[in-house]
VOGU-3710 file (C-alpha; in Angstrom, 3 decimals, decimal comma):
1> xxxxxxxxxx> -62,505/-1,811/12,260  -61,519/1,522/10,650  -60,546/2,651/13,909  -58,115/-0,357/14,858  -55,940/0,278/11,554  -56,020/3,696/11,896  -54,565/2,779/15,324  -52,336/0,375/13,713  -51,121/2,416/11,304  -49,995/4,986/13,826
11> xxxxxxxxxx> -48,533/3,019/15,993  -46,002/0,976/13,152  -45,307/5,409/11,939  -44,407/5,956/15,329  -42,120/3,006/15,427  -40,193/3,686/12,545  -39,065/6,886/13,444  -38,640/6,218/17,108  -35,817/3,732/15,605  -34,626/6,103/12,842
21> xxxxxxxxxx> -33,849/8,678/15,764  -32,450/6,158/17,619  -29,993/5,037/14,839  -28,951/8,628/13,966  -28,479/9,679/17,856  -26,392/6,652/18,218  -24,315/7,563/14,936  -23,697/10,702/15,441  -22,261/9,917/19,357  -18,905/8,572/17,758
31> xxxxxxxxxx> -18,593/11,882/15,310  -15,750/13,328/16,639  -15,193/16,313/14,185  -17,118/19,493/13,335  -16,857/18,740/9,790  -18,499/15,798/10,353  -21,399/18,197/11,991  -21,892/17,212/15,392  -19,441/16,918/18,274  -18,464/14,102/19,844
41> xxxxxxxxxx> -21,206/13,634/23,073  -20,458/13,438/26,613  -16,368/12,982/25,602  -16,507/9,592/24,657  -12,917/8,768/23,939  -12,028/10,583/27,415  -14,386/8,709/29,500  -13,904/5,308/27,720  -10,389/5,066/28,486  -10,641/6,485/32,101
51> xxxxxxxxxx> -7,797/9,537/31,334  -6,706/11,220/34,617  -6,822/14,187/34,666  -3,542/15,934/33,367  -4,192/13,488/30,726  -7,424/14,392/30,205  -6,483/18,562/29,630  -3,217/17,662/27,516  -5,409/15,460/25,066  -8,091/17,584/24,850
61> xxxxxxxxxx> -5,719/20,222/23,475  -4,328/18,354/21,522  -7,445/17,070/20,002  -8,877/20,476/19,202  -5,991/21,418/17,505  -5,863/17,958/15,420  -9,891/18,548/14,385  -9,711/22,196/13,743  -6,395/21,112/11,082  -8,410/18,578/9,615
71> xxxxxxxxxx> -11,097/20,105/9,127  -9,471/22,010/7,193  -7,653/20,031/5,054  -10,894/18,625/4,760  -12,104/21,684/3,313  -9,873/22,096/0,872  -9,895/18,489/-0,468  -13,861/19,161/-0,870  -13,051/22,367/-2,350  -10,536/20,294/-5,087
81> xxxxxxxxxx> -12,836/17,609/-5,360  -15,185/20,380/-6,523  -12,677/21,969/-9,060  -12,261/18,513/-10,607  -15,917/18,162/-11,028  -16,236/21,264/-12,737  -12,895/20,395/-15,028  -15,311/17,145/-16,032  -18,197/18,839/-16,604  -16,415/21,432/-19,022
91> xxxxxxxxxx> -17,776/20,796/-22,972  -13,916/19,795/-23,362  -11,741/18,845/-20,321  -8,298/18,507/-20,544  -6,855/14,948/-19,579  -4,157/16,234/-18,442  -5,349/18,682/-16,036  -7,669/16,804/-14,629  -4,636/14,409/-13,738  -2,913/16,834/-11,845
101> xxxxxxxxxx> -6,176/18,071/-10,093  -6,432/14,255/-9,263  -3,201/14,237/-8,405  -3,562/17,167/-6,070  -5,972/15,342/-4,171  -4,051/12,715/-3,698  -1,194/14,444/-2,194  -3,666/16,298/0,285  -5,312/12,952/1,450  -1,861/11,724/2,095
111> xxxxxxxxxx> -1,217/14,290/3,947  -4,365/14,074/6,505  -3,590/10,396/6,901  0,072/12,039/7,931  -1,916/14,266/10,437  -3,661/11,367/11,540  -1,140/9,331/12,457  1,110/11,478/13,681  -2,199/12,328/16,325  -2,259/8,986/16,954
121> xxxxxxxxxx> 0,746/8,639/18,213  1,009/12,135/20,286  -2,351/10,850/22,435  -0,612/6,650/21,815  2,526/9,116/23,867  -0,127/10,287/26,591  -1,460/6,771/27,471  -0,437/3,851/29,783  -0,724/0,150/28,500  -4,509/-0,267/29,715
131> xxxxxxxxxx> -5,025/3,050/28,306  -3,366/1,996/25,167  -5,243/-0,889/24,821  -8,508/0,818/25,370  -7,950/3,327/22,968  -6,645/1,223/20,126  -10,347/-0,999/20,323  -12,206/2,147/20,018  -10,122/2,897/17,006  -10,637/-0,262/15,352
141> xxxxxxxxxx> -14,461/-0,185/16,275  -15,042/2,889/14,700  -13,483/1,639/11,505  -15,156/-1,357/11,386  -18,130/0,428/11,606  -16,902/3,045/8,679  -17,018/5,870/10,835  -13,920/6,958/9,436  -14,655/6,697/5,714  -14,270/10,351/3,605
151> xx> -17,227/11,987/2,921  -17,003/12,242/-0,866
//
């Protein structure tokens, strides 16, 4: 009897994190940034909306160039969001710098949603209506998943 739960046991262990693995590979397949810490597999966006392929080359340019500038405006937003916990933490923080450190933040997320769009559009630019379509579903998949949220 001892035996058969042991059994049991290992068998509902296994289980567990055969799905946990599952759920994390299948995650991290839509990450499309290296900030977000693992690439986007097998070029999901490229092969989903069947680019030809000048299209294919042109976006992929432009796409590395779009991550690599987010990333690091991602960077420094983290690094901000840092200062401002540290202005909090202090034995007495000043309201009013901690305004403009919010502040600060706010312009620089304003200003990767400015990025983002203006991505959008250059690959929107590279597409044909099908294409288009396509690409716009992914889009509002991965958001309705919260793929897209901010890490903070």
């Amino acid at each position: 009897m001892l035996r058969f739960i042991l059994v049991i046991s290992l068998l509902m262990n296994f289980s567990v994190l055969l799905s946990a693995g599952y759920f994390y590979y299948k995650q991290s397949a839509y990450r499309a940034s290296p900030f977000c810490q693992q690439p986007l597999k097998n070029n999901y966006l490229i092969e989903s909306i069947s680019l030809r392929p000048e299209q294919r080359e042109t976006i992929k340019v432009k796409m590395s160039s779009f991550h690599a500038n987010i990333d690091a405006a991602r960077k420094e937003v983290l690094a901000k969001r840092i200062e401002l916990l540290a202005l909090m933490q202090s034995d007495s923080p000043d309201q009013k710098i901690i305004d403009n450190k919010i502040a600060d933040i706010g312009r620089m997320q304003g200003n990767i949603q400015k990025m983002a769009a203006a991505h959008i559009l250059e690959v929107k630019n590279q597409l044909d209506k099908d294409q288009r379509d396509k690409f716009f579903g992914l889009l509002q998949d991965v958001m309705g998943r919260g793929q897209m949220r901010s890490p903070w």
